[in-house]
C-alpha positions in Angstrom: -16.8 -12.6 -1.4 -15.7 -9.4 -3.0 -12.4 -8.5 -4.1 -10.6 -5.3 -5.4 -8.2 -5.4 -8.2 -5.3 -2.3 -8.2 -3.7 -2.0 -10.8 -0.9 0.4 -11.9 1.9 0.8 -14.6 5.1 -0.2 -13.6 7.8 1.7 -12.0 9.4 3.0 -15.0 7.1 3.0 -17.4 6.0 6.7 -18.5 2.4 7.9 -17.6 1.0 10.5 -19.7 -2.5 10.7 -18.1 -1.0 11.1 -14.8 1.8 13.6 -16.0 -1.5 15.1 -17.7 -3.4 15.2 -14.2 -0.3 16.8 -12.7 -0.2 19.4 -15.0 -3.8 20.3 -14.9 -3.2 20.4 -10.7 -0.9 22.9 -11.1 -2.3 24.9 -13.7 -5.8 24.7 -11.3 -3.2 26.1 -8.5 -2.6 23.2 -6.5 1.7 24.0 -6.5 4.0 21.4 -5.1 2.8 18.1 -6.8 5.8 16.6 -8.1 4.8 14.0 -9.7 1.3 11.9 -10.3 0.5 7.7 -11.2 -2.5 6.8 -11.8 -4.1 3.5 -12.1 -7.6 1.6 -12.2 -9.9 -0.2 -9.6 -11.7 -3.1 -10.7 -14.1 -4.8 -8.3 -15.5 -7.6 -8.1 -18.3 -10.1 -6.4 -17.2 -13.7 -6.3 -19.4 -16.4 -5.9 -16.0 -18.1 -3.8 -15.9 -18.5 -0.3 -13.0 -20.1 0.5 -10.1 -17.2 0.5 -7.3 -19.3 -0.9 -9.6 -20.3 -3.9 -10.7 -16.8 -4.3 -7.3 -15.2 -4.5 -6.0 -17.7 -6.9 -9.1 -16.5 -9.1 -8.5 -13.0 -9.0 -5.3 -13.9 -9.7 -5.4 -15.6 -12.6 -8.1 -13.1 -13.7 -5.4 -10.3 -13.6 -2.8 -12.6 -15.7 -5.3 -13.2 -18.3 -7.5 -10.2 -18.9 -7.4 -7.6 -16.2 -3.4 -6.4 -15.7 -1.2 -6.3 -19.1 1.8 -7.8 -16.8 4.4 -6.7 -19.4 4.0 -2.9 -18.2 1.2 -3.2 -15.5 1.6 -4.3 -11.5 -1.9 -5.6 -9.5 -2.5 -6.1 -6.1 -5.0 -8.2 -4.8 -7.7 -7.1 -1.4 -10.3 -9.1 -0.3 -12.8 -8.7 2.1 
């Protein structure tokens, strides 16, 4: 089973790469971007079959190691 991992700063936490990305947008000519968030993808082949089980894993992969919860939201796909 695969599953992919989103994972983005919270709403109100500052983000200097993507204020940094929007910048360089503009600056490139690209006029009108008001504001950019980025995050990371993290993917991942599970060895799990059932989707319950799997979800739980991810999950508990995020609180542990992949997402810092304190500033950081994750969403979960699996396919």
């Amino acid at each position: 089973m695969k599953a992919r991992v989103h994972v983005t700063l919270k709403t109100g936490v500052l983000d200097p790469q993507g204020e940094a990305i929007r910048h360089a947008l503009g600056a490139m000519g690209f006029a009108g971007v008001d504001a950019v968030r980025q995050g990371k993808l993290i993917e991942l082949d599970l060895a799990e079959t059932d989707p319950k089980a799997a979800e739980d894993q991810v999950r508990a992969m995020c609180e542990k190691l992949l997402a810092n919860t304190v500033i950081e939201t994750y969403t979960v796909e699996l396919e």
